[in-house]
N, C-alpha and C positions, 0 to 999 in steps of 0.2 A: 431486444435487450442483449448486447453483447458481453455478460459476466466472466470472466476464466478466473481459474483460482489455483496457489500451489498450495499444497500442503505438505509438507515432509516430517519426519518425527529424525529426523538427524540436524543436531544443534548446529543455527545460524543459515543455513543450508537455504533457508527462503530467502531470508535476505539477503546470501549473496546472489541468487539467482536475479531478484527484481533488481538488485544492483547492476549488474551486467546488462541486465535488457534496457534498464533507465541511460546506462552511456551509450549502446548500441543504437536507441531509438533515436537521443539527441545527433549521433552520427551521420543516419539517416535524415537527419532533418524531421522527423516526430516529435513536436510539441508534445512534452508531458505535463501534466501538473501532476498534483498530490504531494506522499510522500514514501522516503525507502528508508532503512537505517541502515547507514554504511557500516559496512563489516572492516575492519579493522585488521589484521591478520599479526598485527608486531602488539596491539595494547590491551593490556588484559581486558578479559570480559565479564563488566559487570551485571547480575540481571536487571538489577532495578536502577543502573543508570542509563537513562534511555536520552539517544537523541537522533534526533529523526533528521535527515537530507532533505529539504524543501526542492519538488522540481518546478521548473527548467534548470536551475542553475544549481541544486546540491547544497544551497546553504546551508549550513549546521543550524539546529534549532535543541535546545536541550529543552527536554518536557520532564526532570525530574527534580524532585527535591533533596536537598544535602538533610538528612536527618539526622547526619552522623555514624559515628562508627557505633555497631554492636543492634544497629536499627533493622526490624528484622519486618516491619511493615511495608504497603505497600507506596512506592516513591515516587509516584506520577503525580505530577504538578496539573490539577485539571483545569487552569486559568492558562498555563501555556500552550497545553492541547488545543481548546478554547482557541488560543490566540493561533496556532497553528492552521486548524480547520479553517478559519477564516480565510487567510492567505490561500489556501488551498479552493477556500470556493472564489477570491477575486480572479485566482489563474483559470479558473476551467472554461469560461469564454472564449474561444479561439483555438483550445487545446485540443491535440486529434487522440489524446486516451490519460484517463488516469489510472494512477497506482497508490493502491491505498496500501503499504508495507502490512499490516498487520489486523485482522478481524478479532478485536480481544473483548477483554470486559467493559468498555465501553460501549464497543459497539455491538456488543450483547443485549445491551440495557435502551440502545437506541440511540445515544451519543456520538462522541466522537467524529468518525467518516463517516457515519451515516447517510446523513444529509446531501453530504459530496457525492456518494455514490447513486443514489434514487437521480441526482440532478442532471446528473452524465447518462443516465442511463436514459432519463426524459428527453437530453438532448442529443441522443443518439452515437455518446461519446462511449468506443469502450472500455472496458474496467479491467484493472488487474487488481486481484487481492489477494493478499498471503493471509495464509490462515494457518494457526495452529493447531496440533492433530484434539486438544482439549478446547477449543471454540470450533469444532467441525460442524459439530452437530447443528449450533446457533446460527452460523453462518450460512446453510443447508438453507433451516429453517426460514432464514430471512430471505434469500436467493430464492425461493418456494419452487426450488429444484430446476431453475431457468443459469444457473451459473454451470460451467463446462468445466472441469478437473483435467487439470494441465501437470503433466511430469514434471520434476524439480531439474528442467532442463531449460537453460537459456537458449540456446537454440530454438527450442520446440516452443517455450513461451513467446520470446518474436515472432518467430513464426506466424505464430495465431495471434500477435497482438496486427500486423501487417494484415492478414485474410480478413481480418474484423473492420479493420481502417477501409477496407476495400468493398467489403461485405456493406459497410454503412453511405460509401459514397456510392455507392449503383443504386439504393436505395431512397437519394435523394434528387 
């Protein structure tokens, strides 16, 4: 099982990271599936409006709901999640690594990417996941300490996403 994971406590910092490594990898020619959520650098940042980059191709996917102004709840739409993950397990067939942008309360509870990630990892595909420094623990927990803690470096995350790709074809 090839898990790597960032974690950074400096806002947006993981996501630009799996961002970088998701354009580098299609570069290289690395089928990615899952998903990243592009960071933005010109439009404000909202927390609870989320939307996620579907890979290979980055499509926008918005997984939140409009609750309106003064809505102080939380804004994920879990029918588009739902509909997201799906896409996410039609692409992992053929894919040489997924990226699951985010290990949150979903996938705390067993939701979400869950599923994507056990699948890939079944199939010998490796995984990136970003995690937040407040789902560390769960994500730990679920990993049962087989996931590898990668620096909030796109460089070093290639890196090991490339050693892992390599690591899994000698293996086969």
């Amino acid at each position: 099982m090839n898990i790597g994971y960032v974690c950074s406590s400096e806002e947006r910092k993981t996501d630009a990271v799996l961002g970088v490594v998701a354009e580098e990898a299609k570069r290289d020619g690395i089928l990615l599936a899952g998903t990243i959520q592009p960071v933005d650098p010109d439009a404000p940042h909202e927390k609870c409006n989320i939307v996620l980059g579907l890979l290979p191709d980055g499509a926008r996917w918005n997984i939140s709901l409009d609750l309106g102004p003064g809505a102080t709840g939380c804004r994920l739409d879990a029918a588009a999640l739902e509909e997201a993950v799906m896409i996410v397990h039609d692409r992992l067939p053929g894919a040489d690594g997924l990226i699951v942008n985010k290990f949150g309360k979903q996938e705390a509870i067993g939701r979400g990417l869950v599923a994507a990630i056990i699948e890939a990892c079944d199939r010998g595909i490796p995984v990136l996941v970003g995690v937040s420094p407040q789902w560390r623990e769960a994500f730990l927990a679920f990993a049962d300490g087989r996931a590898e803690e990668l620096p909030a470096s796109s460089t070093q995350v290639l890196g090991w996403l490339r050693q892992a790709r390599h690591r899994e074809d000698a293996r086969q």
